[in-house]
LOTORVO-558561 format. One line per 8 residues: number of its first residue (from 0); their letters; for each residue x, y, z of N, C-alpha, C. Coordinates in steps of 0.1 Angstrom, whole numbers, plus 5000, padded with zeros to 4 digits. Example, Ala and Ser with C-alpha at 12.3 -4.5 7.8 and 13.67 -1.06 7.14 Angstrom:
REM LOTORVO-558561
0) as) 5132:4943:5078:5123:4955:5078:5132:4967:5078  5128:4978:5071:5137:4989:5071:5129:5000:5079
***
This chain:
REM LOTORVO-558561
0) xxxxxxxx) 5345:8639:1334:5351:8628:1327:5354:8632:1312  5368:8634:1311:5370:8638:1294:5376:8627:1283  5374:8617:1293:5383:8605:1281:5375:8587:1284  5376:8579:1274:5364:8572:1276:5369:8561:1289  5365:8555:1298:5372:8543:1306:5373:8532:1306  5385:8526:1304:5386:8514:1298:5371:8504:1309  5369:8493:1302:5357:8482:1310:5360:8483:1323  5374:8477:1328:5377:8470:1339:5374:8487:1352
8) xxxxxxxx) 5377:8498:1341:5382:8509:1348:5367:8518:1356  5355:8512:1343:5343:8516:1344:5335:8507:1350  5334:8497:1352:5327:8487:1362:5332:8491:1374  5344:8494:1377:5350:8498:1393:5339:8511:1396  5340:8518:1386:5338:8534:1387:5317:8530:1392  5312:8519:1386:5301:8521:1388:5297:8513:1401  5309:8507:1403:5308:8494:1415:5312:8508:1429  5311:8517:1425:5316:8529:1434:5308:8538:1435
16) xxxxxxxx) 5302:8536:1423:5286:8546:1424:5277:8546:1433  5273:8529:1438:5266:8522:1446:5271:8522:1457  5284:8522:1462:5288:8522:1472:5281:8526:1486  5277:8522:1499:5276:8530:1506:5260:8533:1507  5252:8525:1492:5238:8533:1487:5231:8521:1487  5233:8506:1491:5229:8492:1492:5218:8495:1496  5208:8492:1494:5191:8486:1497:5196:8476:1507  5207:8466:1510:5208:8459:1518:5214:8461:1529
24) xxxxxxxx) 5217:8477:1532:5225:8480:1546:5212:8492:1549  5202:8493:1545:5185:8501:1552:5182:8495:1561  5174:8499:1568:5171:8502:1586:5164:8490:1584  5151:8488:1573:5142:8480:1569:5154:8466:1567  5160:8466:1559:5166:8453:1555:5174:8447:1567  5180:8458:1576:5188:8452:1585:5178:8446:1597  5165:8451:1599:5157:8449:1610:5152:8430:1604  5150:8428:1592:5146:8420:1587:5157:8407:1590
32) xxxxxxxx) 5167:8409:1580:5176:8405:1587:5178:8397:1598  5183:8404:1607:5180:8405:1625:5170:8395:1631  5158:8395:1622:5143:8391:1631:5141:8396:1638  5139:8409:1637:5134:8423:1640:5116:8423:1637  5112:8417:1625:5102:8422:1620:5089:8410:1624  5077:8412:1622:5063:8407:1622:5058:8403:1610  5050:8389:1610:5038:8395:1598:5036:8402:1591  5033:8413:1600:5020:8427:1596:5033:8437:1591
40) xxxxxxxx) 5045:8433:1597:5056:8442:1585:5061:8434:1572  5059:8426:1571:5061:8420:1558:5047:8421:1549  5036:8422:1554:5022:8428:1544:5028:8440:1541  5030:8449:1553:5035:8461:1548:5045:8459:1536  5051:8454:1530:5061:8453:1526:5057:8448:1514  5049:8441:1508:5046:8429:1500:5035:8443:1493  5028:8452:1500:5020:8459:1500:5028:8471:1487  5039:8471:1491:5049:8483:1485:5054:8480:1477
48) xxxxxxxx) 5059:8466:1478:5067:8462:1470:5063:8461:1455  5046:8452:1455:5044:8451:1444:5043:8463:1432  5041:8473:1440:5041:8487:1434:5054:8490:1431  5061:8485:1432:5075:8487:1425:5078:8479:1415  5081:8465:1417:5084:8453:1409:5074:8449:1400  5063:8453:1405:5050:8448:1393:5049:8456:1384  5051:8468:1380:5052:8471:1369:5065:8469:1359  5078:8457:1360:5092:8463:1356:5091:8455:1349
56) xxxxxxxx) 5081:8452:1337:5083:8447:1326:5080:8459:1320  5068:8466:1322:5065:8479:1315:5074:8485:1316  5086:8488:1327:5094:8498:1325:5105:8490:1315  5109:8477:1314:5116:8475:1304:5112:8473:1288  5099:8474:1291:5093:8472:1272:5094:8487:1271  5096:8497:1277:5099:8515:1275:5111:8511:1266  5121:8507:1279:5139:8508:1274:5138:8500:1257  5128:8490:1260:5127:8483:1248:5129:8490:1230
64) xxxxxxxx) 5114:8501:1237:5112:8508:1222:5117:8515:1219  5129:8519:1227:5140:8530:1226:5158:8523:1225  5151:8512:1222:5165:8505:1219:5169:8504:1205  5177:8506:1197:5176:8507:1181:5177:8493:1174  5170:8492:1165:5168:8477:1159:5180:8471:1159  5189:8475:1153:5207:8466:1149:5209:8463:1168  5209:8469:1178:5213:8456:1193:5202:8446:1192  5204:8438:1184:5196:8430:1187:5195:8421:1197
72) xxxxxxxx) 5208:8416:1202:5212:8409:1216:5208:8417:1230  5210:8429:1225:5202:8436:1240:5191:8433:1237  5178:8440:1227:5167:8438:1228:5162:8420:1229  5163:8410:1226:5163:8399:1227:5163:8396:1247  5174:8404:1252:5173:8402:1267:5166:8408:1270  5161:8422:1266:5149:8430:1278:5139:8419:1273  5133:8417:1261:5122:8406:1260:5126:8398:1270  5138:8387:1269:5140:8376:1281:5134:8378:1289
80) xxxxxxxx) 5136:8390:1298:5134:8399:1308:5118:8399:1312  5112:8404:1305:5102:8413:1301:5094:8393:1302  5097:8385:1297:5091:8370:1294:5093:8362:1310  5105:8363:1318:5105:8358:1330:5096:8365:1341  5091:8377:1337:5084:8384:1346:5070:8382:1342  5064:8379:1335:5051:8378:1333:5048:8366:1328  5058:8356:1319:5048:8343:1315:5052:8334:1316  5067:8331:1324:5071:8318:1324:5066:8311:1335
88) xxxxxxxx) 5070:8301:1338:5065:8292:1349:5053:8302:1356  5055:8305:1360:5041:8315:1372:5047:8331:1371  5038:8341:1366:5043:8354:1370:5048:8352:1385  5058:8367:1384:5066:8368:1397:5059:8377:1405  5044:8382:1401:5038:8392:1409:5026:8382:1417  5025:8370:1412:5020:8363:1416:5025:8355:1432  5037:8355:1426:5046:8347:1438:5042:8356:1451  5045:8369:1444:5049:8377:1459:5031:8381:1461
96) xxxxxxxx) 5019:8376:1455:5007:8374:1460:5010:8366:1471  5013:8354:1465:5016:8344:1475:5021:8346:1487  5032:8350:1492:5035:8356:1504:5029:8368:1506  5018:8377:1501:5018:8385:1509:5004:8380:1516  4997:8371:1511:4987:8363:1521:4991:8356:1530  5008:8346:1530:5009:8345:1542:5012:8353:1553  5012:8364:1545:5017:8373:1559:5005:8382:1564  4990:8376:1559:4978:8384:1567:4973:8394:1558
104) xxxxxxxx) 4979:8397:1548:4971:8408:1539:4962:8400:1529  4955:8408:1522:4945:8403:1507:4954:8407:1495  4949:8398:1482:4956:8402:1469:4946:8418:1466  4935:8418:1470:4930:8432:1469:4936:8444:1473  4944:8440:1487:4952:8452:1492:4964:8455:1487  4971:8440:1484:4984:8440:1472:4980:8452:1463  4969:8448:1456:4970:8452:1443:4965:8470:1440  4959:8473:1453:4954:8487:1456:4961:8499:1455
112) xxxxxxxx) 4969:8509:1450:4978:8514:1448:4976:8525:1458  4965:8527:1464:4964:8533:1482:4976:8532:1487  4974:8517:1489:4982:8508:1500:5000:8512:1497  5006:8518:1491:5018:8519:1486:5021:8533:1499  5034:8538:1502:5034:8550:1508:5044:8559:1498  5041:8567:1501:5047:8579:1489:5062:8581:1483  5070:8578:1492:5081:8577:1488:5081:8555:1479  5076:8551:1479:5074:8538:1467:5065:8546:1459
120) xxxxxxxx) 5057:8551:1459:5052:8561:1449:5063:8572:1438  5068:8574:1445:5077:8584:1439:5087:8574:1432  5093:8561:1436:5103:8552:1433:5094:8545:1417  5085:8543:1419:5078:8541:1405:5075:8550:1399  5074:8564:1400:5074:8573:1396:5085:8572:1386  5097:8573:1389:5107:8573:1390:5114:8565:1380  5113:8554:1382:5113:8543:1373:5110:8544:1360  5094:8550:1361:5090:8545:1344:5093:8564:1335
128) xxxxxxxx) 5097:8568:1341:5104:8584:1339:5118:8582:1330  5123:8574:1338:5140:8570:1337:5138:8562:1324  5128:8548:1324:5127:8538:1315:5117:8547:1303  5116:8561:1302:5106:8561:1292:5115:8574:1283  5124:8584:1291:5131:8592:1288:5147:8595:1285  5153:8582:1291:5165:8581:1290:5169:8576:1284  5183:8579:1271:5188:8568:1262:5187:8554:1268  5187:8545:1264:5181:8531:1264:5192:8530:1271
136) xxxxxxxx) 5207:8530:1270:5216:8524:1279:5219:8531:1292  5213:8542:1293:5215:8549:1306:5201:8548:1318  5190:8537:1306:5180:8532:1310:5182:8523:1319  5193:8513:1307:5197:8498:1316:5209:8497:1327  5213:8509:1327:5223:8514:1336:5212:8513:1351  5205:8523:1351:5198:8528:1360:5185:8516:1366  5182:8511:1359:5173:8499:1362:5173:8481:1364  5182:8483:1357:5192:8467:1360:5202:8467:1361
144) xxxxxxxx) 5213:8477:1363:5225:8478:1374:5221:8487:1385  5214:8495:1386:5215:8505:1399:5204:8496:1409  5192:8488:1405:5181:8481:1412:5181:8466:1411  5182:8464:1396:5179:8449:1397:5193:8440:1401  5204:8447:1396:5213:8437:1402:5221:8435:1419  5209:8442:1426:5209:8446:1444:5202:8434:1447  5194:8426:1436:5186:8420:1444:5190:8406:1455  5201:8398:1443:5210:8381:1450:5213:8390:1462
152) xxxxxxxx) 5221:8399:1462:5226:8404:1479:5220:8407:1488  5208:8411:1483:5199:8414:1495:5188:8399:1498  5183:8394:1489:5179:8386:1493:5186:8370:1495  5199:8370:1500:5205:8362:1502:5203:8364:1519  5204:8376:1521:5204:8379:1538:5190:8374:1540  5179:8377:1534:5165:8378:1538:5159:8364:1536  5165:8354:1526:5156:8349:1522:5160:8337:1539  5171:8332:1543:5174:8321:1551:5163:8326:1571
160) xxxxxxxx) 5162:8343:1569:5154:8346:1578:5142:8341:1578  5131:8337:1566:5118:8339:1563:5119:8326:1571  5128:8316:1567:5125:8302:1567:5129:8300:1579  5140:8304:1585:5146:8298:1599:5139:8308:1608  5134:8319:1614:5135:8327:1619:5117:8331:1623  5110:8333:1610:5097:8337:1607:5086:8327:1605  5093:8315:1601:5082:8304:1600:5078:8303:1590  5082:8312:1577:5075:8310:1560:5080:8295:1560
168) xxxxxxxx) 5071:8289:1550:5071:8276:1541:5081:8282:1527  5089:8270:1520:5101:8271:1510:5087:8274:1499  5072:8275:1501:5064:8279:1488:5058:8288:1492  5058:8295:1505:5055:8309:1510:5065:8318:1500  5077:8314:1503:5090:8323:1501:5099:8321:1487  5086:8316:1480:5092:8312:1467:5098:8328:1458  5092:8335:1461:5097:8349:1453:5110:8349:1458  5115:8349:1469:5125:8354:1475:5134:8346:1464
176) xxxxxxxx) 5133:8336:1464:5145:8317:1465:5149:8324:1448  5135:8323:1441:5132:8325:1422:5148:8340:1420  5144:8350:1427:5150:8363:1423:5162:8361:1425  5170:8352:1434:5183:8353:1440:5189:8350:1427  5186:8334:1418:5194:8336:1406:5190:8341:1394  5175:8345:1391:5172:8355:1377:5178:8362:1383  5178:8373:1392:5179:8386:1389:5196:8386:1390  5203:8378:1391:5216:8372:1391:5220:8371:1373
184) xxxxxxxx) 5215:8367:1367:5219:8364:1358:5213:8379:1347  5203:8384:1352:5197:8397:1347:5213:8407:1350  5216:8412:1362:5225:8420:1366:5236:8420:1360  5240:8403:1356:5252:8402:1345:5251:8407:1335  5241:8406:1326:5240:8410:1318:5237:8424:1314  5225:8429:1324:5233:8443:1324:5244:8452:1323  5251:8442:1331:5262:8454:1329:5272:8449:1321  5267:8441:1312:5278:8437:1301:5275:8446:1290
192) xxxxxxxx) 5259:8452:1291:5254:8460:1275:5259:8471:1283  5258:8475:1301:5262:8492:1295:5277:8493:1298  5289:8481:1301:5298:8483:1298:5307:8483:1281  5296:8474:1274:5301:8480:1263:5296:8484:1250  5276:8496:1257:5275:8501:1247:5277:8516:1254  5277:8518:1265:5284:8534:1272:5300:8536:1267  5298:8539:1250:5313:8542:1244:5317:8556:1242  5312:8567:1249:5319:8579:1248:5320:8582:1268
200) xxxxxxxx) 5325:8592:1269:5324:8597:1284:5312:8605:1284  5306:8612:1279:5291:8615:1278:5284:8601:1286  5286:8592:1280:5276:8582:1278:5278:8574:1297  5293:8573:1297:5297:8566:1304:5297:8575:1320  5295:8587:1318:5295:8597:1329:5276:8596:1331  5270:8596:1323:5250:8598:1327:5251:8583:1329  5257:8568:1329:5250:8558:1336:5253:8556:1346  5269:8566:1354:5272:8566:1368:5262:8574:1371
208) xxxxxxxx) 5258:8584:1370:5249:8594:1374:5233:8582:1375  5231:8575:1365:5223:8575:1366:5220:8560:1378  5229:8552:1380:5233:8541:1385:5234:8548:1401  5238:8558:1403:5241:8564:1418:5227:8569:1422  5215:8571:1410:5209:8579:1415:5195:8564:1417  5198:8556:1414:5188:8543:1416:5194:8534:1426  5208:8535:1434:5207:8532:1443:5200:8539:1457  5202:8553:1451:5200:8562:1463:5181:8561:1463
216) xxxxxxxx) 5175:8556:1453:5160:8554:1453:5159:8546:1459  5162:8533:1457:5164:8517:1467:5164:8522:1479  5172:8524:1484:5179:8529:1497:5167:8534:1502  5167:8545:1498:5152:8559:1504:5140:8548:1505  5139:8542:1493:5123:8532:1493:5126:8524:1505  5135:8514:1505:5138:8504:1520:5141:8515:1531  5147:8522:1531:5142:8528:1547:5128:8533:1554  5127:8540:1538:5109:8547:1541:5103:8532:1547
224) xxxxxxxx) 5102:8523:1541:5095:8510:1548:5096:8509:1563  5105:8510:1567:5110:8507:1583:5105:8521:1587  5105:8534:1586:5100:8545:1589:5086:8547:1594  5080:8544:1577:5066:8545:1585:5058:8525:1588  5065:8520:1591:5060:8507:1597:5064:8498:1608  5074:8507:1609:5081:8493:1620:5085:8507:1630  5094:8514:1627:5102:8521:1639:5094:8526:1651  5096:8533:1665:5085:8531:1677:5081:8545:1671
232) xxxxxxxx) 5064:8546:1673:5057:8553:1669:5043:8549:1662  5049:8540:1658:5041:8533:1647:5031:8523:1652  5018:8525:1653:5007:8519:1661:5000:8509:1649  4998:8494:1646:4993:8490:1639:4980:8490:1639  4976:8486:1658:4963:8489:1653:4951:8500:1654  4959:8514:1653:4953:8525:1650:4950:8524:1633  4939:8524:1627:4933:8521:1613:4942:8534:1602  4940:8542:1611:4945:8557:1607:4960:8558:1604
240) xxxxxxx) 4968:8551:1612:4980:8555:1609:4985:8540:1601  4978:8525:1602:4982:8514:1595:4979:8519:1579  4970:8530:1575:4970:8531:1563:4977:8545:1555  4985:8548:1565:4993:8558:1559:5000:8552:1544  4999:8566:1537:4998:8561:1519:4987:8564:1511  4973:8555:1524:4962:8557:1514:4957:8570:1516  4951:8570:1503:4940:8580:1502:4927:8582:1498
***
């Protein structure tokens, strides 16, 4: 990339990054979907999850302190951010406590970082790497357009399954319902700071890079789900292999 891209030209260019790399076309998301899945695959899931999403205020108070004082409109939103995930109405790690006991597990096992399998290991890994090392807009590239703004799409498919399909209650499946429009209105905003603070091709070339390489994390993390939990092989009530991850 040797010349800068106009907005319209660079939203395409990242709306292309993702392409193909959707968390919401994974083995995991399409079995879900479907009504493919159990219970004891949604603990699994609730189990992983939180190990991803529960720490992503920490990973945005990183992008935070690496944000320079004068954006003050960006930093004001990671706070927003950083404020809907931990103190408004009910934390959102709470919510997804909530479903993950209706689906048979403990908030002890939620909360156990055993319970995670290695590839969501590596995805948080990953995360707070990105959010602690990378220019702040190649941060919000990578973490609220490459992850957080997947989420209305994917849980637009998932959330009408829980209810029609699986038997959740509309306060079982409140995480789901909550995320469809924050993380909707988070995603906008994302990609309004890194469409117009990615102002050289340097800049605007590492948040495609960095945007392609958080879809391709999503993706790996939702399939690994369906891999080691759901696909045939997979014995739940062997103790041994229900806790692959732990250690």
């Amino acid at each position: 990339m040797t010349a800068v891209l106009d907005k319209d030209s660079f939203k395409a260019a990242i709306k292309d990054a993702m392409k193909g790399r959707e968390a919401k076309d994974a083995s995991f998301s399409l079995a879900w979907s479907n009504g493919e899945l159990s219970r004891e695959h949604f603990a699994r899931w609730a189990e992983n999850h939180y190990h991803y999403v529960g720490p992503f205020a920490d990973y945005l108070g990183y992008i935070y302190a690496n944000t320079p004082d004068h954006e003050t409109e960006s930093k004001d939103f990671l706070l927003q951010n950083m404020y809907e995930e931990e103190l408004a109405d009910i934390r959102h790690t709470n919510l997804l406590i909530r479903f993950a006991e209706a689906c048979g597990t403990t908030q002890e096992r939620v909360e156990d970082p055993r319970n995670m399998n290695p590839v969501t290991r590596g995805l948080q890994g990953w995360c707070y790497a990105t959010a602690m090392r990378q220019h702040w807009v190649v941060a919000t590239a990578a973490l609220i357009v490459g992850l957080e703004s997947q989420v209305p799409d994917i849980y637009r498919r998932q959330y009408p399954p829980l209810i029609e399909k699986y038997g959740f209650s509309e306060d079982d499946a409140e995480f789901f319902e909550l995320h469809i429009s924050s993380d909707e209105v988070h995603g906008a905003r994302g990609y309004e700071i890194v469409l117009n603070r990615a102002d050289t091709p340097q800049l605007q070339h590492a948040c495609l890079e960095a945007v392609r390489d958080a879809a391709d994390m999503r993706f790996s993390y939702t399939k690994a789900l369906y891999d080691y939990y759901v696909k045939p092989g997979y014995e739940a009530a062997d103790p041994k292999v229900a806790a692959i991850g732990s250690v």
